[in-house]
GUNUBA-843885 format. One record per residue (C-alpha): residue number from 0; residue in one letter; x, y, z. Coordinates in pm, whole numbers, always signed. Layout:
+-----+------+--------+--------+--------+
! pos ! code !     xx !     yy !     zz !
+-----+------+--------+--------+--------+
! NUM !    A !      X !      Y !      Z !
...
+-----+------+--------+--------+--------+
This chain:
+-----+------+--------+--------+--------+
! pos ! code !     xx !     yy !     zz !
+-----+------+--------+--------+--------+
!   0 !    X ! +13273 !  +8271 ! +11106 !
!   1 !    X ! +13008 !  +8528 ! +11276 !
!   2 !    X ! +12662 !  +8461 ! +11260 !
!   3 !    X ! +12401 !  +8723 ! +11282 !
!   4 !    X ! +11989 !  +8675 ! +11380 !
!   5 !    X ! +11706 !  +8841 ! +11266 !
!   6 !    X ! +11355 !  +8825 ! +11455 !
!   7 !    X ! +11046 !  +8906 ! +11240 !
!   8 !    X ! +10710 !  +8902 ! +11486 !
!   9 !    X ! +10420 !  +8991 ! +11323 !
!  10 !    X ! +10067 !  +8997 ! +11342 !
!  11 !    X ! +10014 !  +8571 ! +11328 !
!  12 !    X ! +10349 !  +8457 ! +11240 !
!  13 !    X ! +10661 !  +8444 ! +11403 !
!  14 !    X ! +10999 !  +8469 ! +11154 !
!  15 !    X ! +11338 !  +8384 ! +11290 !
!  16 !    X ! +11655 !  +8356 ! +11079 !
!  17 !    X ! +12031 !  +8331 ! +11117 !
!  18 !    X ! +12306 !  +8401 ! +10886 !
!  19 !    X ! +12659 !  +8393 ! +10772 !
!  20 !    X ! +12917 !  +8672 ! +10728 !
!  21 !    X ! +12854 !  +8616 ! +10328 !
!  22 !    X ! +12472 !  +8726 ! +10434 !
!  23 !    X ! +12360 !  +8341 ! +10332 !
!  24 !    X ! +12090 !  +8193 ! +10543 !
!  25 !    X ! +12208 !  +7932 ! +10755 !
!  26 !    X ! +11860 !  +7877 ! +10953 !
!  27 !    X ! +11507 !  +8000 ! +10919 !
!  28 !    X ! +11166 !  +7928 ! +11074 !
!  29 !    X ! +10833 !  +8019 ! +11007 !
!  30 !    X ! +10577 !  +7974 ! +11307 !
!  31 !    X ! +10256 !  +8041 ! +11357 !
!  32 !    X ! +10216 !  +8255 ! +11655 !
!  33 !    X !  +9834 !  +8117 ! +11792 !
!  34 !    X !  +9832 !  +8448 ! +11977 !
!  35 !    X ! +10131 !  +8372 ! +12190 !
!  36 !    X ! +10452 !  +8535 ! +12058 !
!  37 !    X ! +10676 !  +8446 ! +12346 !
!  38 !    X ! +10595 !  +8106 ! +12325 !
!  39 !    X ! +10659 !  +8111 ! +11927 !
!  40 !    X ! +10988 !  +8231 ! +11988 !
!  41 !    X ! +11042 !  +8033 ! +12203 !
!  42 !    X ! +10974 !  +7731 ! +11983 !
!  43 !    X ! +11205 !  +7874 ! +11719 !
!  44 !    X ! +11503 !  +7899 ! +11948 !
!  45 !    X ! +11452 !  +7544 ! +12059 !
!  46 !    X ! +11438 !  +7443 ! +11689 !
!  47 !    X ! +11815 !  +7632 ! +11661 !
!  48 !    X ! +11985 !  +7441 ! +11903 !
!  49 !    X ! +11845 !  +7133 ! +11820 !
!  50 !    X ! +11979 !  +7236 ! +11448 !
!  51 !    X ! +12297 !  +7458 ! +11588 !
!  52 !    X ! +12345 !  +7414 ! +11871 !
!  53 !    X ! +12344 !  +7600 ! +12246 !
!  54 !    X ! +12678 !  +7779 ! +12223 !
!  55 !    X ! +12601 !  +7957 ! +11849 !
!  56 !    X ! +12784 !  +8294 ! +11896 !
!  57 !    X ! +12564 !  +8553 ! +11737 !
!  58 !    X ! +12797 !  +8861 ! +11703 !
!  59 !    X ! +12451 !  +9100 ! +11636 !
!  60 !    X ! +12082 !  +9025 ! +11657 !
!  61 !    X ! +11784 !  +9232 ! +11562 !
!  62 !    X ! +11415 !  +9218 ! +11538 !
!  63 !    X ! +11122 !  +9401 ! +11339 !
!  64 !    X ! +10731 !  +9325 ! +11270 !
!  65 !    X ! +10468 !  +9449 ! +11500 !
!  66 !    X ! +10597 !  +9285 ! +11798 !
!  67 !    X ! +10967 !  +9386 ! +11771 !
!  68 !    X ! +10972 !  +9561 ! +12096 !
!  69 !    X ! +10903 !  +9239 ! +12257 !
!  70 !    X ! +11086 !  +9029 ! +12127 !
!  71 !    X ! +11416 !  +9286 ! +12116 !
!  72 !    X ! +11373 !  +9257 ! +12521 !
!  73 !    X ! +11340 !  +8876 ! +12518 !
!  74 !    X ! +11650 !  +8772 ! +12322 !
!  75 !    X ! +11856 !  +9103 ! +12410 !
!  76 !    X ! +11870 !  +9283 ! +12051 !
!  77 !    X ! +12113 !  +9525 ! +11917 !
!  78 !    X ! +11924 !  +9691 ! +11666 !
!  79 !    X ! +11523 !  +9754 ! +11700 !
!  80 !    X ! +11407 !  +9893 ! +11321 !
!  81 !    X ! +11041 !  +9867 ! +11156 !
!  82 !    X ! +10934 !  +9660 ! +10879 !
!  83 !    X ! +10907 !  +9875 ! +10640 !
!  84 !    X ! +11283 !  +9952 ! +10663 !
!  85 !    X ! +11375 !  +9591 ! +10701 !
!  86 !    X ! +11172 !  +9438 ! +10411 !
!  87 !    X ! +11355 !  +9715 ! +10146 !
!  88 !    X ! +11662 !  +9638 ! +10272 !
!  89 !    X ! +11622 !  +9231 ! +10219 !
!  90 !    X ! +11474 !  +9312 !  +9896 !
!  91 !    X ! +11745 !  +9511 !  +9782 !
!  92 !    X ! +11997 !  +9190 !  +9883 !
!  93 !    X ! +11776 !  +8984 !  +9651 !
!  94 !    X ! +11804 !  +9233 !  +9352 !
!  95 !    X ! +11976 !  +9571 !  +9348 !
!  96 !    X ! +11701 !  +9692 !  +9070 !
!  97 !    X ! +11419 !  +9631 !  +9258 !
!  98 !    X ! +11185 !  +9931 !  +9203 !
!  99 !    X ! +10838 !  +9773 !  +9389 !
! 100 !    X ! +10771 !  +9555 !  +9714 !
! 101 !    X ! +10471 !  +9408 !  +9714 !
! 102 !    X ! +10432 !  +9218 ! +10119 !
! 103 !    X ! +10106 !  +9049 ! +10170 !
! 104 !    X ! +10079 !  +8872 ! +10529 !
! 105 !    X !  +9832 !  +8723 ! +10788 !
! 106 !    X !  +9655 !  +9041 ! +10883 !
! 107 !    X !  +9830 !  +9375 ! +10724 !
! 108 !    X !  +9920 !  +9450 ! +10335 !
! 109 !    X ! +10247 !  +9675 ! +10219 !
! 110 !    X ! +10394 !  +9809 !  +9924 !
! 111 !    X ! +10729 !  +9957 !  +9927 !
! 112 !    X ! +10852 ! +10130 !  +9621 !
! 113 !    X ! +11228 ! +10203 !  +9635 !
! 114 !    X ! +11469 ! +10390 !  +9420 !
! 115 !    X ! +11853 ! +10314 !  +9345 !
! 116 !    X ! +11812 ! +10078 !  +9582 !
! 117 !    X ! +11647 ! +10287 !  +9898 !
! 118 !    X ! +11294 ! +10304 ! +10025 !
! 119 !    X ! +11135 ! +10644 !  +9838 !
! 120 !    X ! +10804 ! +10523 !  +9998 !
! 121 !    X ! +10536 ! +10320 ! +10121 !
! 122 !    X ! +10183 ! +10249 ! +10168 !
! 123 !    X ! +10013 ! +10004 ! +10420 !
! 124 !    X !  +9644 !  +9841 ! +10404 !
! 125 !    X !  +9367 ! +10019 ! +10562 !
! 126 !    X !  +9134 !  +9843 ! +10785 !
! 127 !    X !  +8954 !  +9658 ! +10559 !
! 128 !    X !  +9121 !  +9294 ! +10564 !
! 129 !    X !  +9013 !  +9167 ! +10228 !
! 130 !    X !  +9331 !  +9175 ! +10067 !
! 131 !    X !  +9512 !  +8994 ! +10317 !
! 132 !    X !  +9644 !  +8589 ! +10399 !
! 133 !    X !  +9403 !  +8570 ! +10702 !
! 134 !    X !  +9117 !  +8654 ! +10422 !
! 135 !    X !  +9226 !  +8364 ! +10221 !
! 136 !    X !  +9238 !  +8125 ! +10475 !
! 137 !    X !  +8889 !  +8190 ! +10606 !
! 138 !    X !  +8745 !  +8146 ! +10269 !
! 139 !    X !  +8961 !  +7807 ! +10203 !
! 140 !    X !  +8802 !  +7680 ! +10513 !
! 141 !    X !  +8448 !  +7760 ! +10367 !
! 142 !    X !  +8549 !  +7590 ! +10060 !
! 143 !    X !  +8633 !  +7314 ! +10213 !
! 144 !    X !  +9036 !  +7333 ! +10041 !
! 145 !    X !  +9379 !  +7293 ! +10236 !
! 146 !    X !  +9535 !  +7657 ! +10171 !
! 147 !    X !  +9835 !  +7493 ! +10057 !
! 148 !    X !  +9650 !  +7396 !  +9737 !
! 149 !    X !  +9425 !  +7708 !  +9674 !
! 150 !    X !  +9669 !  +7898 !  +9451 !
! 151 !    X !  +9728 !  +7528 !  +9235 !
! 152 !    X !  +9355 !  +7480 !  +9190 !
! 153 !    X !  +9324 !  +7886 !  +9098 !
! 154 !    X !  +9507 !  +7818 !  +8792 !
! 155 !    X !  +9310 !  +7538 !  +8633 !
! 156 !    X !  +9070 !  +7775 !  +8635 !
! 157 !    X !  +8871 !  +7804 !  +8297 !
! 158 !    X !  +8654 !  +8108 !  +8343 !
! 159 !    X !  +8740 !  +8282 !  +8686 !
! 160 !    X !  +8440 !  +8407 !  +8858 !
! 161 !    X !  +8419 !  +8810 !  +8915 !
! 162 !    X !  +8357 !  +8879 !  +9292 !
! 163 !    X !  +8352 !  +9168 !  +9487 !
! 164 !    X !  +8660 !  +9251 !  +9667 !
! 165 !    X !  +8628 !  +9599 !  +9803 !
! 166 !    X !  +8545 !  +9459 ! +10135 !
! 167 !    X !  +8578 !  +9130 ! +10325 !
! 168 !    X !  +8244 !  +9109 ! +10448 !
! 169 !    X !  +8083 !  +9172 ! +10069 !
! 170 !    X !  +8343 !  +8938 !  +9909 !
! 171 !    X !  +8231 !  +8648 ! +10124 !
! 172 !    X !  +7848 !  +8768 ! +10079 !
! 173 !    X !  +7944 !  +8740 !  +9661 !
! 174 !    X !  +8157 !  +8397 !  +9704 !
! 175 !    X !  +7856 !  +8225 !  +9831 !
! 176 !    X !  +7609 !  +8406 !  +9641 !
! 177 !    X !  +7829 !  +8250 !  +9362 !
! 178 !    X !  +7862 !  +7947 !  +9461 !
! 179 !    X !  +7498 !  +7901 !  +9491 !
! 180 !    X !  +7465 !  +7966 !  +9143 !
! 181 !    X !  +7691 !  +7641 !  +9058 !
! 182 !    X !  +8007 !  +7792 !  +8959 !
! 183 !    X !  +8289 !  +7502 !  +8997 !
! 184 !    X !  +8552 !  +7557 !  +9283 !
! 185 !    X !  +8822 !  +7648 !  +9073 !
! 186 !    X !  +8660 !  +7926 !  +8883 !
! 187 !    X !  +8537 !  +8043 !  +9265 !
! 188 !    X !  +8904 !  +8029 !  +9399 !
! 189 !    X !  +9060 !  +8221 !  +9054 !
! 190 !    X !  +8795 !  +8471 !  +9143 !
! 191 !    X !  +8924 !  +8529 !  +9500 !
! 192 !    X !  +9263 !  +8564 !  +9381 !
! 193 !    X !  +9199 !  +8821 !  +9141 !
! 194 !    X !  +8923 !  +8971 !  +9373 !
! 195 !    X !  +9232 !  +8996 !  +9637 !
! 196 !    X !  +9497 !  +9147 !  +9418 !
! 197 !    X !  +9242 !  +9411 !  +9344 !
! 198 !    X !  +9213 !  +9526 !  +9648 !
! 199 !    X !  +9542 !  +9522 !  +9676 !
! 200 !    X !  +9596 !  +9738 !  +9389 !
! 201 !    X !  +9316 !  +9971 !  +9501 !
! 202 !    X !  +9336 !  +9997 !  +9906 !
! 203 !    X !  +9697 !  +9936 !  +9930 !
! 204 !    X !  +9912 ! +10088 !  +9640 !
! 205 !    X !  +9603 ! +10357 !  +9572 !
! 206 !    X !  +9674 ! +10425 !  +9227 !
! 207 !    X ! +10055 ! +10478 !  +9243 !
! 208 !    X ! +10229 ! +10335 !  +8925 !
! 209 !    X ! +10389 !  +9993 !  +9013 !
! 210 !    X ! +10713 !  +9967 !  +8870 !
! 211 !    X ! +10933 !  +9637 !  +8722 !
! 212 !    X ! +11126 !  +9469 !  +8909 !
! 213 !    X ! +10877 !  +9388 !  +9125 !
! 214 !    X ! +10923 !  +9137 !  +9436 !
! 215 !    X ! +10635 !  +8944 !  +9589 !
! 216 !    X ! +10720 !  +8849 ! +10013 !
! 217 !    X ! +10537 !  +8731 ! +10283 !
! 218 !    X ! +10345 !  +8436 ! +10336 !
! 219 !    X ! +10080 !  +8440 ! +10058 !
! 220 !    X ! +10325 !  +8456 !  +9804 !
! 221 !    X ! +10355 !  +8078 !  +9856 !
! 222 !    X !  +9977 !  +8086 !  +9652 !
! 223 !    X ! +10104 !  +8071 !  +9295 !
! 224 !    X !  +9693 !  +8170 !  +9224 !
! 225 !    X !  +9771 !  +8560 !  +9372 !
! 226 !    X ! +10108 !  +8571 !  +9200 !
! 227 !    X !  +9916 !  +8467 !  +8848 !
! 228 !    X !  +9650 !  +8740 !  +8954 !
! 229 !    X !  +9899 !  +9028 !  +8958 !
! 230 !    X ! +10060 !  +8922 !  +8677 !
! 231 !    X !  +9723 !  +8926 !  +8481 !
! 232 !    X !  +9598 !  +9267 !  +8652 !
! 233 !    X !  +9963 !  +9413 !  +8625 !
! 234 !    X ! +10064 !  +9254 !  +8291 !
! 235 !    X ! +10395 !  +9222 !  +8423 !
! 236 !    X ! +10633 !  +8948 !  +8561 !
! 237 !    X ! +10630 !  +8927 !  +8941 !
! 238 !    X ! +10953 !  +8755 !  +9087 !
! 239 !    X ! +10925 !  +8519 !  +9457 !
! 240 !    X ! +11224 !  +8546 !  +9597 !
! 241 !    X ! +11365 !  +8202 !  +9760 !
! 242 !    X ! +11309 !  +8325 ! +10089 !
! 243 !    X ! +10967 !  +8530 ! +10050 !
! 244 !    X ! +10806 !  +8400 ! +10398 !
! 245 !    X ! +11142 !  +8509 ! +10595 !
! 246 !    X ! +11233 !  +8869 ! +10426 !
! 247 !    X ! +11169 !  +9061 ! +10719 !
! 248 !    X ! +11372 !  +8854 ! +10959 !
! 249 !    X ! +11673 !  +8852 ! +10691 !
! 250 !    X ! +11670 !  +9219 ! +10645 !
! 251 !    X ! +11675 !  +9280 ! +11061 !
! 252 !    X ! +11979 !  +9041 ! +11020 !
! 253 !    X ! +12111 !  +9247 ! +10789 !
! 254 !    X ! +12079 !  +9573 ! +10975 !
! 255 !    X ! +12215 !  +9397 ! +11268 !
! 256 !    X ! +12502 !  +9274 ! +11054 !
! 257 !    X ! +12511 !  +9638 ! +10947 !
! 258 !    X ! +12546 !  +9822 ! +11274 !
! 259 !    X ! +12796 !  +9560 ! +11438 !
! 260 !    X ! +12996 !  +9616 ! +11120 !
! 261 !    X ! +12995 ! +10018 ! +11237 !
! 262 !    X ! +13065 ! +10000 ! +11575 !
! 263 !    X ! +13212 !  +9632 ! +11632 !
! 264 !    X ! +13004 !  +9651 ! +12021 !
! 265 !    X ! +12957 !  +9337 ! +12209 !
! 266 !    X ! +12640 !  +9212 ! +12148 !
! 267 !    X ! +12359 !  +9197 ! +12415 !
! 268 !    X ! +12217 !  +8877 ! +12311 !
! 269 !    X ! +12109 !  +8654 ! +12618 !
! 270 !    X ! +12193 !  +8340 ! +12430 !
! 271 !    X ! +11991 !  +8073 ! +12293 !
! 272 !    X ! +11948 !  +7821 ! +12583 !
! 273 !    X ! +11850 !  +8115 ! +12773 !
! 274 !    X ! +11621 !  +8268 ! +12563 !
! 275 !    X ! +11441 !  +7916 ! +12481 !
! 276 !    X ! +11396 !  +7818 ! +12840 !
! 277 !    X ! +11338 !  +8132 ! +13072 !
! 278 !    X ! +11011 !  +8219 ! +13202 !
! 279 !    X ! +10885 !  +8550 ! +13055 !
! 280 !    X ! +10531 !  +8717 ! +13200 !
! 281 !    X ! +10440 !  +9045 ! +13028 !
! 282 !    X ! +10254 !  +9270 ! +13241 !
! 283 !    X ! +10078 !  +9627 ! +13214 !
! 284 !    X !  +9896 !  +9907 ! +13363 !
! 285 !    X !  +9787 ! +10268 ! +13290 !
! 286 !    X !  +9934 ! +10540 ! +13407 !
! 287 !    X !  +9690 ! +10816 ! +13496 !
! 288 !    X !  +9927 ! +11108 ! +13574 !
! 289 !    X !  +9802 ! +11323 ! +13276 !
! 290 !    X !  +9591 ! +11352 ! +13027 !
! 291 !    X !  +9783 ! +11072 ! +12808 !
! 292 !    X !  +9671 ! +10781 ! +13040 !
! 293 !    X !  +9937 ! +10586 ! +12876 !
! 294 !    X !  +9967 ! +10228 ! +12902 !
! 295 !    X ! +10282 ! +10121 ! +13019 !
! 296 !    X ! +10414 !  +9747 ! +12957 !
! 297 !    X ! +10644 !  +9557 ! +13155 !
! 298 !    X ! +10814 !  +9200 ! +13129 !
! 299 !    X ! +10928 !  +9014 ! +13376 !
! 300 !    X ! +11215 !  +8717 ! +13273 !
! 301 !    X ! +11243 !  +8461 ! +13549 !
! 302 !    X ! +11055 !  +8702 ! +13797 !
! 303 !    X ! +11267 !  +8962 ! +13719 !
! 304 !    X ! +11165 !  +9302 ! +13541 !
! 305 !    X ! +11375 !  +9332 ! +13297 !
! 306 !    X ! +11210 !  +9572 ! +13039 !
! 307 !    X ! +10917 !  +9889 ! +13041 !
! 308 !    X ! +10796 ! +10070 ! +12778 !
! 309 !    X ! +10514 ! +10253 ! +12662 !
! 310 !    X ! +10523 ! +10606 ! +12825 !
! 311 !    X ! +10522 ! +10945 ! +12603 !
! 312 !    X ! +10696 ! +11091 ! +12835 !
! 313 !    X ! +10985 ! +10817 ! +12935 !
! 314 !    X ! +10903 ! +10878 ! +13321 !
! 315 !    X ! +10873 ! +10504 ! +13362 !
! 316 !    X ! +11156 ! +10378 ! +13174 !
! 317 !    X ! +11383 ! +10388 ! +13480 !
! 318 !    X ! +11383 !  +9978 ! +13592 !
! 319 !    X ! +11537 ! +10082 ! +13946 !
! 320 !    X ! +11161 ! +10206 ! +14005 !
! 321 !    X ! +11044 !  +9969 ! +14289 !
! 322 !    X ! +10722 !  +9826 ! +14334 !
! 323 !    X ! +10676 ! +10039 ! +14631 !
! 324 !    X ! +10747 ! +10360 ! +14457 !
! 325 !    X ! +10537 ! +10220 ! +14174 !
! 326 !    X ! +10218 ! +10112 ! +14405 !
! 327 !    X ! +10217 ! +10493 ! +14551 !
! 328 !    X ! +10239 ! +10649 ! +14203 !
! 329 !    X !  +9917 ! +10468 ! +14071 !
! 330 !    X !  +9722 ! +10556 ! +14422 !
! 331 !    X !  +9840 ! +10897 ! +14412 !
! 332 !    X !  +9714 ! +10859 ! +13998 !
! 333 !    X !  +9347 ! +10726 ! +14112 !
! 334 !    X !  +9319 ! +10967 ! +14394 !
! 335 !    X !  +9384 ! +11286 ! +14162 !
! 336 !    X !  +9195 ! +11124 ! +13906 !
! 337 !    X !  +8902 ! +11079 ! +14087 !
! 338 !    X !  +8888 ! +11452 ! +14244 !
+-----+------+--------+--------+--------+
């Protein structure tokens, strides 16, 4: 049997999953980051040996999400793709008909529309956050409701309340405005769900015609309230897949599974023990030879630098840099930048 992992890091959550040569999940994870991504994987891989233990021979591993550049340097990845690419292609493993993506998670918004079964295009949420899971929580908080039960009490709603969901700031500004008035908490909550999946529709798809089958992923498609809400504003049926808070991670397993099937390389995974209990320290600093001032990252594993990347033009890419040669560069970058 080969197994084959898939690392998902996004902007709050962590993903990890593992599967079989029939593509069937053996082992996923779903972590909240807390602003420490390292640590969260780190947590996962400790959770998959408890569960499968140390010596797990992953043939292929690959990572995606915001954070995939990290993350492909921590465990040693094989294939390094974006999100956009690996959500279509889990999508497509769920149904080969799948026209429209919708992915709602902590802090961005994406819809992917796809066409015999490839990605045709895609549209991500501006900077407005109101139509996104880090919205909802905030506003479960103020209501005083465990997130887990906000989309439940959204549809015992009897007449959901209209509010304002252009913006985050004017939404909130309506909720209480609305609550003041005495509207009960489920008509409130409806209100936010629909209020959401209109910006959605609005700041996020921007008018382009949303096609059957649709798939709902990411983490707020757990709220059943936001699923009922695009159904109502759609007037179509939207499908969860089993696996919705995982996609990503499954489809860079899949495009791991993919490109080992191609080229049948030894993988450079470091292993799980050693990904789950080395020491990693990220580092960075700008480099001020041109006008670019880029900033270039660096990660040390066990006091080791091990990975650097950042610059436009690749100049510090080479790892047999040394410190010395490093420390003159940057004085030499001051000096001329201060003449």
């Amino acid at each position: 049997m080969h197994y084959f992992m898939g690392i998902d890091v996004g902007s709050l959550t962590t993903k990890i999953v593992v599967m079989d040569d029939n593509k069937n999940i053996l082992f996923d994870k779903y972590i909240r980051s807390h602003g420490g991504p390292m640590e969260a994987i780190q947590k996962g891989f400790q959770k998959l040996e408890e569960e499968m233990g140390p010596d797990l021979k992953v043939e292929a591993a690959g990572t995606t999400g915001s954070g995939r550049h990290l993350a492909a340097v921590m465990i040693g990845a094989d294939t390094v793709r974006n999100e956009i690419t690996a959500h279509a292609v889990a999508a497509r493993e769920v149904s080969k008909d799948v026209r429209t993506v919708i992915d709602i998670g902590g802090q961005d918004s994406k819809i992917i529309f796809l066409q015999d079964g490839v990605s045709s295009g895609f549209n991500m949420n501006s900077v407005c956050a109101a139509g996104t899971g880090s919205f909802l929580d905030h506003q479960a908080s103020r209501l005083n409701v465990p997130i887990e039960e906000f989309g439940e009490l959204a549809l015992k709603a009897k007449n959901p309340v209209r509010i304002a969901g252009r913006c985050g700031v004017f939404a909130e500004s309506d909720l209480i405005h609305k609550q003041q008035m005495g509207y009960r908490k489920e008509d409130l909550i409806a209100g936010l769900c629909l209020a959401l999946a209109r910006n959605y529709l609005t700041n996020v798809a921007r008018g382009k015609k949303i096609q059957e089958k649709v798939l709902f992923q990411g983490g707020v498609a757990a709220n059943v309230g936001i699923k009922a809400a695009f159904e109502t504003l759609l007037d179509m049926p939207i499908v969860v897949p089993k696996h919705f808070k995982v996609m990503g991670a499954w489809g860079a397993a899949l495009l791991a599974r993919k490109n080992w099937l191609r080229n049948r390389k030894p993988s450079q995974f470091r292993g799980i023990r050693a990904v789950s209990q080395n020491e990693y320290h990220p580092r960075s600093f700008i480099c001020g030879d041109c006008s670019n001032d880029c900033e270039i990252n660096e990660l040390y594993m066990d006091g080791k630098l091990v990975s650097r990347w950042g610059s436009k033009c690749a100049k510090w890419d080479n790892l047999r840099l040394s410190s010395e040669n490093r420390k003159e560069q940057r004085e030499i970058s001051l000096h001329v930048k201060g003449a």
